[in-house]
Residue, then its C-alpha position, 0 to 999 in steps of 0.5 A: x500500500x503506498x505511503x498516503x498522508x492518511x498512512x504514514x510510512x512503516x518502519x519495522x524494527x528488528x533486534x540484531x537486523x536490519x530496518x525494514x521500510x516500506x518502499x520505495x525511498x531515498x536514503x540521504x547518507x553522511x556525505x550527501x550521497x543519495x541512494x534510491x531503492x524502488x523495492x517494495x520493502x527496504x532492508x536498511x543496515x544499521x550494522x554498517x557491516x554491509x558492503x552494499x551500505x546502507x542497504x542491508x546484505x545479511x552481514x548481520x547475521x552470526x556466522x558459525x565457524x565449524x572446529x578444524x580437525x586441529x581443533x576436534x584432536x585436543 
């Protein structure tokens, strides 16, 4: 549903995520750089560990480092 002034635009808020916004928008960074997403809904990093910033490319996320077989002997 686009952004009316009867409905405001909605920003969902995840613990250790991203921001979804509901699309599209311009996002205006620190330097004045403006980046432009037509998308339905928006993932924003808040991270800042996305190498697409400031949109979000799952770098959030906890990765798992599986034991080396050095590790699995002592």
């Amino acid at each position: 549903m686009p952004n009316t002034p009867e409905r405001p635009r909605r920003i969902r808020v995840q613990r250790d995520g991203p921001l979804l916004v509901e699309g599209p928008l311009e996002v205006v960074g620190e330097d004045g750089e403006v980046s432009v997403s037509h998308r339905f809904t928006v993932a924003i990093c808040t991270c800042r560990r996305s190498r697409d910033f400031p949109w979000c490319d799952t770098s959030h996320r906890r990765r798992c480092r599986k034991p080396s077989e050095k590790e699995d002997k002592t």
